[in-house]
Every structure is written in C-alpha cells, then in structure tokens.
PADO-712776 format. One record per residue (C-alpha): x, z, y. Coordinates in steps of 0.5 Angstrom, whole numbers. Example, Ala and Ser with C-alpha at 12.3 -4.5 7.8 and 13.67 -1.06 7.14 Angstrom:
BEGIN
<atom u="25" w="16" v="-9"/>
<atom u="27" w="14" v="-2"/>
END
This chain:
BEGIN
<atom u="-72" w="-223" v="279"/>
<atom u="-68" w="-217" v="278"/>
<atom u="-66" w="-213" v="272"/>
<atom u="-65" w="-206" v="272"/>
<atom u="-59" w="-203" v="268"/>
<atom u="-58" w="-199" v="263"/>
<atom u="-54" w="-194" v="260"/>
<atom u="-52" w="-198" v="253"/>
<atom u="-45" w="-200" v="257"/>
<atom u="-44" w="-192" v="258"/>
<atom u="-45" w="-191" v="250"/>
<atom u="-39" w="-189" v="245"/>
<atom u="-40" w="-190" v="238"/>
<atom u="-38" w="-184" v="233"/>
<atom u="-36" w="-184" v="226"/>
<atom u="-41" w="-178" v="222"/>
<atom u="-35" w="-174" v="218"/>
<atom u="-36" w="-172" v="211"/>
<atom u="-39" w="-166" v="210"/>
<atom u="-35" w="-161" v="205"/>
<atom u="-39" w="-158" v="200"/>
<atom u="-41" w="-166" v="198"/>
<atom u="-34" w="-167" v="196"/>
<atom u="-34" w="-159" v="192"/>
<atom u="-40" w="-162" v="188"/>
<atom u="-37" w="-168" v="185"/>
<atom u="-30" w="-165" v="183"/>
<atom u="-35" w="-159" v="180"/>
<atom u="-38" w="-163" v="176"/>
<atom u="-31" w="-168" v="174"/>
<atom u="-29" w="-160" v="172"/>
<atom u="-34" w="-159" v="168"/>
<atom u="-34" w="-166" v="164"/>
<atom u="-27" w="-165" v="163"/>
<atom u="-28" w="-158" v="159"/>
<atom u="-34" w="-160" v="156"/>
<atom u="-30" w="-166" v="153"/>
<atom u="-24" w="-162" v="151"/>
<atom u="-28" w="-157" v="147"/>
<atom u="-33" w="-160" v="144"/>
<atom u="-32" w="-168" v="145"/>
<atom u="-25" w="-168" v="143"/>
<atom u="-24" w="-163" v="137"/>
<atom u="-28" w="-167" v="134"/>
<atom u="-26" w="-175" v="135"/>
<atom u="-19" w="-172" v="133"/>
<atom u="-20" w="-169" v="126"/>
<atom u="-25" w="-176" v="124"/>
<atom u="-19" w="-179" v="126"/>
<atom u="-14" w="-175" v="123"/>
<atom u="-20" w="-175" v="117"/>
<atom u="-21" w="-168" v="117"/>
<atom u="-27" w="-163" v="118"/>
<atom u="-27" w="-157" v="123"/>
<atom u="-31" w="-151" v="122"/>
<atom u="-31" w="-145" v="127"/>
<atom u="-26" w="-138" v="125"/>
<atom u="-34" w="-134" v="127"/>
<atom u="-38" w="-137" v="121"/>
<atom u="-32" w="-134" v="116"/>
<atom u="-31" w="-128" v="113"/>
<atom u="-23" w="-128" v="111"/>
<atom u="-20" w="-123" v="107"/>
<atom u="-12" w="-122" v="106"/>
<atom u="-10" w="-121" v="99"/>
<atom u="-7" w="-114" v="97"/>
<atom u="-3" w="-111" v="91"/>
<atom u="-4" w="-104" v="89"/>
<atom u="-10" w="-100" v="85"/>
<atom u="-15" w="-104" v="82"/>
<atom u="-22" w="-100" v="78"/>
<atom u="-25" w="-105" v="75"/>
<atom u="-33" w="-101" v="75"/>
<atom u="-41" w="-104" v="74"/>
<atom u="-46" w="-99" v="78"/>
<atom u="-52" w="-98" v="74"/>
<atom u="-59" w="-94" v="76"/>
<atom u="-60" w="-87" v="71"/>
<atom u="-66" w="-82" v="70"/>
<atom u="-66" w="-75" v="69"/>
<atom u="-67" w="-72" v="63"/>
<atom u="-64" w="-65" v="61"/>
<atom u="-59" w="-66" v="56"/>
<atom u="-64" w="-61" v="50"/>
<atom u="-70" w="-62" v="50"/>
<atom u="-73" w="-60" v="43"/>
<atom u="-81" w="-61" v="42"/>
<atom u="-83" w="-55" v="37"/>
<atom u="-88" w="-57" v="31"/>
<atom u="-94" w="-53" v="27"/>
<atom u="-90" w="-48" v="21"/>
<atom u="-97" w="-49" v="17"/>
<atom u="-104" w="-51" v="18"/>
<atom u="-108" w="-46" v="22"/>
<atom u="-110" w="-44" v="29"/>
<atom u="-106" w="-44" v="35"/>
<atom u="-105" w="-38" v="40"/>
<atom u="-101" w="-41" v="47"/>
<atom u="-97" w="-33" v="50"/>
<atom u="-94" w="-39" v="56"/>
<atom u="-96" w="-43" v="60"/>
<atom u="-94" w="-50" v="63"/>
<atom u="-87" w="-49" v="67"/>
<atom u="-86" w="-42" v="65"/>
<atom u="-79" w="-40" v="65"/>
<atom u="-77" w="-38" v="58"/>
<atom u="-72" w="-35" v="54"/>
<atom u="-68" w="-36" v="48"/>
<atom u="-71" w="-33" v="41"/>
<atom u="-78" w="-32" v="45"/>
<atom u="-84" w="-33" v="42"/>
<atom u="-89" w="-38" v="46"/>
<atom u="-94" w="-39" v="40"/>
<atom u="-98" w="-37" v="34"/>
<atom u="-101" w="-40" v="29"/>
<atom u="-106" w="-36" v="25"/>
<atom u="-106" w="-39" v="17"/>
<atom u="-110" w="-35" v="13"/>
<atom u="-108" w="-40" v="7"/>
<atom u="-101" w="-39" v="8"/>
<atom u="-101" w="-31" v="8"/>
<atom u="-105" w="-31" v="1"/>
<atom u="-100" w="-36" v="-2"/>
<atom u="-94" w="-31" v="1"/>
<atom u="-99" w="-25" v="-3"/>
<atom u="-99" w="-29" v="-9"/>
<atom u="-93" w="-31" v="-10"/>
<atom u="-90" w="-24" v="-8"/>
<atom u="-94" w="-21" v="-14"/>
<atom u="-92" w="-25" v="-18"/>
<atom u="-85" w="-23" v="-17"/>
<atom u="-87" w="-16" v="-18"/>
<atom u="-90" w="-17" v="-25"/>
<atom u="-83" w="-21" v="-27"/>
<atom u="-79" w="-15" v="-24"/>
<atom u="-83" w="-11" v="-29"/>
<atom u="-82" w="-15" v="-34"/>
<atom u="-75" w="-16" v="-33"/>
<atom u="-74" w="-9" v="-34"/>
<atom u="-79" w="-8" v="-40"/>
<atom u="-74" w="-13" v="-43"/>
<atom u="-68" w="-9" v="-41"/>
<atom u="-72" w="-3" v="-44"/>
<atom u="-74" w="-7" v="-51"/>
<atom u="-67" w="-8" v="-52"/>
<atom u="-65" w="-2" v="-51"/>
<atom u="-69" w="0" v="-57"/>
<atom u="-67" w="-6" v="-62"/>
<atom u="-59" w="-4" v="-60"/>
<atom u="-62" w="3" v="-63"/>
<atom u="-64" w="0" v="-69"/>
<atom u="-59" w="-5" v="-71"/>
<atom u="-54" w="1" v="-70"/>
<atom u="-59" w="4" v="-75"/>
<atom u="-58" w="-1" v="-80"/>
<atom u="-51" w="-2" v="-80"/>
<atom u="-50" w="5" v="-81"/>
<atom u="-55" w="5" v="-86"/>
<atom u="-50" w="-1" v="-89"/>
<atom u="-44" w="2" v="-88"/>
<atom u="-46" w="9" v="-92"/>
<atom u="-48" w="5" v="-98"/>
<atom u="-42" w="1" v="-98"/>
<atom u="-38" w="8" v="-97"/>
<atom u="-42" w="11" v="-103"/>
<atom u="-41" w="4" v="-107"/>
<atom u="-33" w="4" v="-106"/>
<atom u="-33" w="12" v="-109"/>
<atom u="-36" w="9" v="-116"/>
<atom u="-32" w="4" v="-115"/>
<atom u="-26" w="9" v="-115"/>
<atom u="-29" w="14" v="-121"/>
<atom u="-30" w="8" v="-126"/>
<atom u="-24" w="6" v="-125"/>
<atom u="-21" w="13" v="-127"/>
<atom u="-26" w="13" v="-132"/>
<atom u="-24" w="6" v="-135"/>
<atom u="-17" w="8" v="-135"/>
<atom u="-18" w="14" v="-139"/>
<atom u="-23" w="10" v="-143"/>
<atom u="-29" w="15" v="-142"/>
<atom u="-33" w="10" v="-139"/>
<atom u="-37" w="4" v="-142"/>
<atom u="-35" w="-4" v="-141"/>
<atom u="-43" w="-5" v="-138"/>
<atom u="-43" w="1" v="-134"/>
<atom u="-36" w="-2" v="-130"/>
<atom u="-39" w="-8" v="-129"/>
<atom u="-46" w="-5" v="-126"/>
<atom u="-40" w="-1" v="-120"/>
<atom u="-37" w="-6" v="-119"/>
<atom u="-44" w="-11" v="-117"/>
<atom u="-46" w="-5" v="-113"/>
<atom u="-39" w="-5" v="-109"/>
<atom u="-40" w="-12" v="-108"/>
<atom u="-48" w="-11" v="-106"/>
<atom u="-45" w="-7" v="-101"/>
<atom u="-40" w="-11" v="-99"/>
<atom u="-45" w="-16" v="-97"/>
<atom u="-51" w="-12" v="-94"/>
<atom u="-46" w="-10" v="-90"/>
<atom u="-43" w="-16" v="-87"/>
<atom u="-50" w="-19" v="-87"/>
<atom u="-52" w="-13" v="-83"/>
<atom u="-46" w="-13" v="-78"/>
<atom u="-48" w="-21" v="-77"/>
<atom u="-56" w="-20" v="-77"/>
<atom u="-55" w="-15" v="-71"/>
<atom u="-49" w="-19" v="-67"/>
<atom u="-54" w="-25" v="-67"/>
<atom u="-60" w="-21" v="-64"/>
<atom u="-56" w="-18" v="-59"/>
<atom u="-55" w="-25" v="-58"/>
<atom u="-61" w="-27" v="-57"/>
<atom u="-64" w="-22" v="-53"/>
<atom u="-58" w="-23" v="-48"/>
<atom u="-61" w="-30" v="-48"/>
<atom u="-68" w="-27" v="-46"/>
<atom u="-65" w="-22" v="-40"/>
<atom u="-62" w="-28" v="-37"/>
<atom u="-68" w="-33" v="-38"/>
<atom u="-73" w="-27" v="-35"/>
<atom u="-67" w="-27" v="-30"/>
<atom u="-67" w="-34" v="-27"/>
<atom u="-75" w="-33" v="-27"/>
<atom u="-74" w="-28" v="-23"/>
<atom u="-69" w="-31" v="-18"/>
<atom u="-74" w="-37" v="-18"/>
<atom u="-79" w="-33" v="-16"/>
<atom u="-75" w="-29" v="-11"/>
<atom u="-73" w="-36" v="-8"/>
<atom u="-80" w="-38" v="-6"/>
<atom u="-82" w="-31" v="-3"/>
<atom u="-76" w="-32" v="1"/>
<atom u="-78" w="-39" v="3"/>
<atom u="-85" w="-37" v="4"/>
<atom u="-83" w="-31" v="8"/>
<atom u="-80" w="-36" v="12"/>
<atom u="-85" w="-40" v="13"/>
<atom u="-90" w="-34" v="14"/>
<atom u="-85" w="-31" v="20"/>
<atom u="-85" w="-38" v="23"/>
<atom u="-92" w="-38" v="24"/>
<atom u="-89" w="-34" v="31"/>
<atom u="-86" w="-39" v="34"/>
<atom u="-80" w="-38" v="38"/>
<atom u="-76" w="-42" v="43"/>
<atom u="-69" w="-46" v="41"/>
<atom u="-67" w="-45" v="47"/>
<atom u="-67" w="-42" v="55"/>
<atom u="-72" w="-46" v="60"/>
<atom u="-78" w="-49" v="62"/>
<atom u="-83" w="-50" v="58"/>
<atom u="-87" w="-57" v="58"/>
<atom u="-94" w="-60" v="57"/>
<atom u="-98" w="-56" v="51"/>
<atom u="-100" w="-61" v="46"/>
<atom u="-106" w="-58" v="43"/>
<atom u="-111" w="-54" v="46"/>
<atom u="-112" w="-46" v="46"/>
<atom u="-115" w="-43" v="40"/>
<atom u="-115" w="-51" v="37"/>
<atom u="-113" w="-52" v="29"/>
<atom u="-107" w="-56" v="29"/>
<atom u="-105" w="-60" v="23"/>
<atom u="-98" w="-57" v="20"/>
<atom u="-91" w="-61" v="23"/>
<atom u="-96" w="-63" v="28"/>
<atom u="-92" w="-62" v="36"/>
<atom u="-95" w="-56" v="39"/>
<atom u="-90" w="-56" v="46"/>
<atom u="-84" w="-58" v="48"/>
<atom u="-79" w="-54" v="52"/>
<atom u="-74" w="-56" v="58"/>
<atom u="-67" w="-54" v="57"/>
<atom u="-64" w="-54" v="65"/>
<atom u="-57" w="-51" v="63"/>
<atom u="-54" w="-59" v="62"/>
<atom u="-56" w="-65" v="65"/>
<atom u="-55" w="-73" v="62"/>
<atom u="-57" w="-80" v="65"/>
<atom u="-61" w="-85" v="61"/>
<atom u="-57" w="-91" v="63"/>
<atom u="-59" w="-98" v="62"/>
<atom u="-53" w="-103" v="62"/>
<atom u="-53" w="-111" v="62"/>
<atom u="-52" w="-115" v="55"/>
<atom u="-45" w="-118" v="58"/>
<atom u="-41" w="-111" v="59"/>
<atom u="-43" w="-109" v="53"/>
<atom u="-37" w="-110" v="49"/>
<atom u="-32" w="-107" v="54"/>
<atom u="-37" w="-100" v="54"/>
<atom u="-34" w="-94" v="51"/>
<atom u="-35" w="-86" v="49"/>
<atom u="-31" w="-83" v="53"/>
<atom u="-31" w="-88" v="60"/>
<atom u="-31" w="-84" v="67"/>
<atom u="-38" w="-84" v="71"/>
<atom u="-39" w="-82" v="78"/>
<atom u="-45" w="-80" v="80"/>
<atom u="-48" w="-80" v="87"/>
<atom u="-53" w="-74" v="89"/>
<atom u="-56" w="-72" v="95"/>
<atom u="-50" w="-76" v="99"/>
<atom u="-45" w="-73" v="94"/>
<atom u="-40" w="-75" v="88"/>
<atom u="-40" w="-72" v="82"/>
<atom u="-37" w="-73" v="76"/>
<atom u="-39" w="-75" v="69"/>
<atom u="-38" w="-78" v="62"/>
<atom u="-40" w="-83" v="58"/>
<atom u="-43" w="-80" v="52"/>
<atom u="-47" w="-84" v="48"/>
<atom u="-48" w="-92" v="47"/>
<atom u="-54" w="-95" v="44"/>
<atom u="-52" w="-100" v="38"/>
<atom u="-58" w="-104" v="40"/>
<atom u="-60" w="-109" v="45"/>
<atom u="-66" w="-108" v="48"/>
<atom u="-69" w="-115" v="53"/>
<atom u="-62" w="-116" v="54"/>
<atom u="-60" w="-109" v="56"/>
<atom u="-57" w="-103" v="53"/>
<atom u="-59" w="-95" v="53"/>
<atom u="-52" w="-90" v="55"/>
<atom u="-52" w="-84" v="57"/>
<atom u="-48" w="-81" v="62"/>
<atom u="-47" w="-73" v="62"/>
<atom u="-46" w="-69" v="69"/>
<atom u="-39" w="-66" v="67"/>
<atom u="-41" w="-60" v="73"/>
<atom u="-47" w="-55" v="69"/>
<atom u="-48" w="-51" v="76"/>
<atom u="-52" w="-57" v="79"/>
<atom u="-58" w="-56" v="83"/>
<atom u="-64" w="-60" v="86"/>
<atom u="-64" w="-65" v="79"/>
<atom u="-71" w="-67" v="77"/>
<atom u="-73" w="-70" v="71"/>
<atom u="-74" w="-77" v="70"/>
<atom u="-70" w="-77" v="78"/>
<atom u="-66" w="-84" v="79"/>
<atom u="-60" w="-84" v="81"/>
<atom u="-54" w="-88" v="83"/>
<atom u="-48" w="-88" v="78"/>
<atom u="-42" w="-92" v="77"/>
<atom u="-38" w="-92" v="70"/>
<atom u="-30" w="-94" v="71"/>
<atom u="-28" w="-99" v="66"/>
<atom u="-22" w="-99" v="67"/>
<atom u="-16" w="-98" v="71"/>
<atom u="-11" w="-102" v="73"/>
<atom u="-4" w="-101" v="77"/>
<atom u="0" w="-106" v="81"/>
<atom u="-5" w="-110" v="82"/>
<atom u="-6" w="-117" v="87"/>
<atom u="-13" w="-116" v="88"/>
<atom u="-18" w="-119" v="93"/>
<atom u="-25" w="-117" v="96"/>
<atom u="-31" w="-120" v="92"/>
<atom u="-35" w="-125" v="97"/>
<atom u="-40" w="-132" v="96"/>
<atom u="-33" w="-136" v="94"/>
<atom u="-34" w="-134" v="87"/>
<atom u="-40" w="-138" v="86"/>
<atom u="-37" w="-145" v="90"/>
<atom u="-32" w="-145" v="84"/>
<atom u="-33" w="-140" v="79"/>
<atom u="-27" w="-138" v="81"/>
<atom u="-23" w="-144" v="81"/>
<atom u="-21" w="-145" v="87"/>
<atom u="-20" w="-141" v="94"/>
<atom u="-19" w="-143" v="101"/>
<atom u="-12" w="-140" v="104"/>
<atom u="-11" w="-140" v="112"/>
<atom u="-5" w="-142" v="115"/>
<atom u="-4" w="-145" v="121"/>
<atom u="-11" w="-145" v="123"/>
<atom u="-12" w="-149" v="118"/>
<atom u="-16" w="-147" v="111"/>
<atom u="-12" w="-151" v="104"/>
<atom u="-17" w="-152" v="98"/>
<atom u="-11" w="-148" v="93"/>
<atom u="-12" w="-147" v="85"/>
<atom u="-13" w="-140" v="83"/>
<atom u="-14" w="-136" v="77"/>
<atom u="-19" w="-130" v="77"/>
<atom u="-18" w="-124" v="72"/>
<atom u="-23" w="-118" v="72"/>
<atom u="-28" w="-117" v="77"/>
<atom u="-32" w="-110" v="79"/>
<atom u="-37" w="-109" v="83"/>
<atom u="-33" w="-109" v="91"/>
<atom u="-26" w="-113" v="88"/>
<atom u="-23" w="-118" v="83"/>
<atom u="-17" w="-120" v="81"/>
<atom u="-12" w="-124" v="82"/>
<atom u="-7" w="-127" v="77"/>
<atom u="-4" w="-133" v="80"/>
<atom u="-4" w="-138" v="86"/>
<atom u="-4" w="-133" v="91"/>
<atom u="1" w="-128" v="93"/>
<atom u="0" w="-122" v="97"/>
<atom u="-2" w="-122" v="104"/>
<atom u="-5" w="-129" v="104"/>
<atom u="-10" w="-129" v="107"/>
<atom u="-17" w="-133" v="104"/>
<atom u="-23" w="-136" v="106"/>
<atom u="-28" w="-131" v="101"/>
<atom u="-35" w="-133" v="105"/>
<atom u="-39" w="-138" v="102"/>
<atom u="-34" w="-145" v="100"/>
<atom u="-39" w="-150" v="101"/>
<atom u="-39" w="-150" v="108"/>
<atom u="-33" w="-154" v="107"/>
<atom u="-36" w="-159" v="104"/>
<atom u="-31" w="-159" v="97"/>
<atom u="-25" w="-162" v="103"/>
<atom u="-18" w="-161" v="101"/>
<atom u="-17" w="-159" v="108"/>
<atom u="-21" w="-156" v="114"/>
<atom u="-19" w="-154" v="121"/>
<atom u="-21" w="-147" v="123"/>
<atom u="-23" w="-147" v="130"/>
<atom u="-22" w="-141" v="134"/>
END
C-alpha cells in the first residue's frame, strides 16, 4: 500500500508580530492612571499623613488687607414726603365753600376755602357795638370832667375871695384895736372869720384835689374797658377774616377732607396743602445703630441711578419694634421726578476714618464673630487671632493681627472645619 505525500515537510512556521496600536492603548491608560493618581489620589494620602486638610483655591473668596480711607455707614430704605405739608383746620362752625380742587397748584397767601358762620358775624356785630357805646361813654366821661373842673375852680374861687375879704377885716380891726375904736367882742368875731376862711379854703383846695383824683381813676377805668373790648373786636375780626382760608404756603393741594357745601365743626381738618419746594426721607434705623445717630450726619441718597446728598435732620427719641424714625433732608431743593411716599435707597455716613487697615466684609465674620481669619501663605491658609473694630456696610476694620497686604481667607470659614491649617489647592 502506497501512501501520497504531502505538502507539511514544505511547511514553515511564522511568529504573529504584535500590532502597534495594542501596545499604545495600555501605555495610554498607565498614563491616565498616573495623572489620576497624582491629582486626585496622592494630594489627599499626603496631607491625612501629614495631618492636614486641603481645600480648592476655587471655592475661597480671599481678599488682600488695605490700609486708607474707612467710612463706616448702614443703608436704610426712606420714603418721600415734602418737608412742609401743613393741614388747615375750620376757623369757627359754619358751612364750607372749597374754590380748588384736589391737586390744584396753589400759591402762598391764596384763599382755597370759605367758611359761612353766621354766629361768628353777629358776635363780631355785638361785640363792635359794644365798643362803640364804651367809646362814647369814655367821652361822656372826659365831658363830664370837663364840667366838674369848672365847678371846682368855681368853688375855690369862691374860697379864696372870702379869705381875701376876711384878711381885710382882719386888717381894719387891728387898726382899730390899735386906736381903741373897736370892741374887744368884735376883734375876736374878725379874727374867727379869718380863720373860717382860711379853712373853707384849705377844705376847698383839698375837696377839688381829690375829685380830680377820682375822676382821673374813673377815665382810666373806662379806658381799660375800652381796650378790653377793643381786644375782643380785634380777635373777633381775626377769626371773622379767617373765615377765608388761605394757604401757608406754595404747592399742591391734597385731599379735601369734607364735602362741598357740608357744615364742619370748628378746628375740624378741611385739607392739606403739599409744599414741593423741599423734600425729606422718613428713615426707619435698626435699634443697634441708634446710639451712634446723630443730627447733622451726612446722607447719600440714590434716585434714578444718581447720587445725591442729604443730611440727617431729626432723630425720633422713641423706639418703635426695634427701630427709630429719622429724617434725612435733600441738601439740592431743585429736585425733580420725586413723589410722595417714593421708597428709596439711602445711606447715612457715620463715620469716617483715615489711615485705616481694613478688609472687604464676607461670611468669615460670622464662623468667629470676628475672632479669628484664615491668612494665605504658601498655598497654605493659617487660623491667626485677629481684632475687628468698626464695620460698614462693604468693609471692617482691622485693628490688630493682620498688617497690610496679607491676604485672607473672607468667604464662608466653616468649610475649614475649625483646622489650624488647610492646604490650598490650585
């Protein structure tokens, strides 16, 4: 039996080559591993051996400490309202008569209601009558003494014609006692009647003195009654002229607080008129700034995207759910587009400081109520001890532990986790 041969002894074996890109893909990957492990695997096994936490630089906000101008300020929300606004009140009882309307221009010293009081007329009427009649009873007085002076000076002439004719007699008795041609009796009888005259005229002189004196107390009795009365025509006429009422002062009027032709009470309110000349802010400020408020502190107010400047003008001494009123007043009165009961922003500036180290305000005042601050150094950040003084509303105050142009840690310090340090990541 013969066998066929076959190709197998022409046969050569050959060794497969590794292709190329099979050897790429698993020095790729070694590649990526190793980044991998650097970045992300390494970092982290030498700070837990080194005992130390490491944070990512983008989840800080770190700011560098500065020294110059600190304003330490508070921002308020104000509302508009003119700095006069008077409200006019019913001179007496009567019915109204409105001549404006509501929001009507006016001017100063222009009558914008009346009030008809009959009552009010016919006291006026009264009361000047009654003046009158004290005026003609002041001259009836006048006249009167007038007509007593007559008499008086009558009667003291009168007295001192007796005494002269008592004083001649007086004169011929003696002559005649001297020469013995007269009787001892009658002597005596010329000398009583010198004497009789003397005192009817003394008692004449003194008579007229005093009613001279009591009639001069009369005239200035009737003339007080007179200037009394005059007094209460004069506040009458007042009242009765105030029954036109006039606006205090140029603007617009308000709401109209009765109705046309409606009675109204005395001192009840009529309107109110809107001076739009000048302008303030009713402010409400939190309790805690209260103390530091006082009149006279700058204000910067924001309007239409524009500053403008103000000033604090009033304080309210009263605490009201933890706030107090103020009132900050525009320092420009040629101000325009302003309504009333308008909300805007405004800041009060109290106070100012120069030369100061300062910081930018951020969350790392509340971790440690600013005790404490992370400082940034060679990528590391360092819990240090810091004092804070004054803050405002954008910066605070540093006044010990750090210097100038340190650089802090100001975001959120709980990420840190209370750590003495943390690296910084990059």
């Amino acid at each position: 039996m013969s066998y066929i041969a076959d190709t197998s002894a022409q046969d050569t074996t050959i060794k497969k080559s590794r292709s190329l890109k099979k050897l790429i893909v698993p020095v790729f990957g070694v590649v990526i591993a190793a980044v991998i492990f650097y970045l992300f695997i390494l970092p982290p096994i030498i700070n837990w051996t080194k005992g130390t936490s490491a944070v990512h630089k983008e989840k800080l906000n770190i700011a560098t400490v500065e020294q110059g101008l600190f304003i330490r300020d508070l921002s308020v929300q104000g509302k508009v309202t003119a700095a006069r606004r008077p409200t006019l009140y019913s001179p007496a009882q009567g019915t109204v008569t409105y001549l404006v309307e509501a929001g009507d221009s006016v001017m100063s010293q222009q009558t914008v209601a009346i009030i008809d009081s009959p009552e009010l007329k016919s006291e006026y009427n009264q009361q000047q009558a009654n003046l009158i009649r004290l005026k003609n009873q002041l001259e009836r007085e006048k006249i009167q003494v007038k007509k007593s002076n007559l008499e008086q000076e009558n009667q003291i002439g009168q007295a001192q014609v007796a005494l002269n004719a008592a004083k001649r007699e007086m004169r011929r008795a003696n002559e005649a006692m001297k020469n013995k041609v007269i009787s001892d009796i009658d002597y005596q009888k010329a000398s009583d009647d010198l004497q009789n005259a003397k005192r009817e005229y003394e008692h004449a002189v003194k008579e007229v003195a005093l009613v001279k004196e009591s009639q001069k107390f009369e005239i200035k009795t009737r003339e007080l009654e007179l200037q009394s009365q005059q007094v209460k025509v004069t506040e009458l006429k007042r009242q009765v002229d105030g029954l036109k009422v006039t606006s205090p002062v140029t603007g617009l009027v308000g709401n109209l607080n009765a109705q046309q032709k409606n009675s109204v009470a005395k001192n009840q309110s009529l309107l109110s008129i809107v001076d739009l000349s000048e302008y303030e802010l009713e402010v409400q400020i939190p309790e805690s700034y209260a103390d530091d408020l006082a009149l006279g502190m700058e204000a910067e107010i924001t309007l239409n995207q524009s500053m403008y400047q103000g000033e604090l003008v009033a304080i309210s001494p009263e605490i009201t759910q933890g706030r107090v009123q103020g009132k900050v007043r525009f320092k420009d009165s040629n101000l325009t587009g302003l309504r009333q009961n308008q909300r805007l922003t405004t800041r009060i500036i109290l106070e100012r400081k120069h030369n100061i180290q300062y910081l930018p305000r951020g969350q790392f005042l509340k971790t440690y109520n600013g005790q404490f601050a992370y400082v940034v150094t060679d990528n590391s950040a360092v819990k240090t001890a810091i004092k804070i003084g004054s803050r405002s509303l954008g910066k605070v105050e540093v006044i010990s532990g750090l210097k100038t142009g340190d650089t802090v840690v100001i975001s959120d310090s709980d990420i840190f986790k209370d750590a003495p340090s943390v690296r910084i990541l990059q």
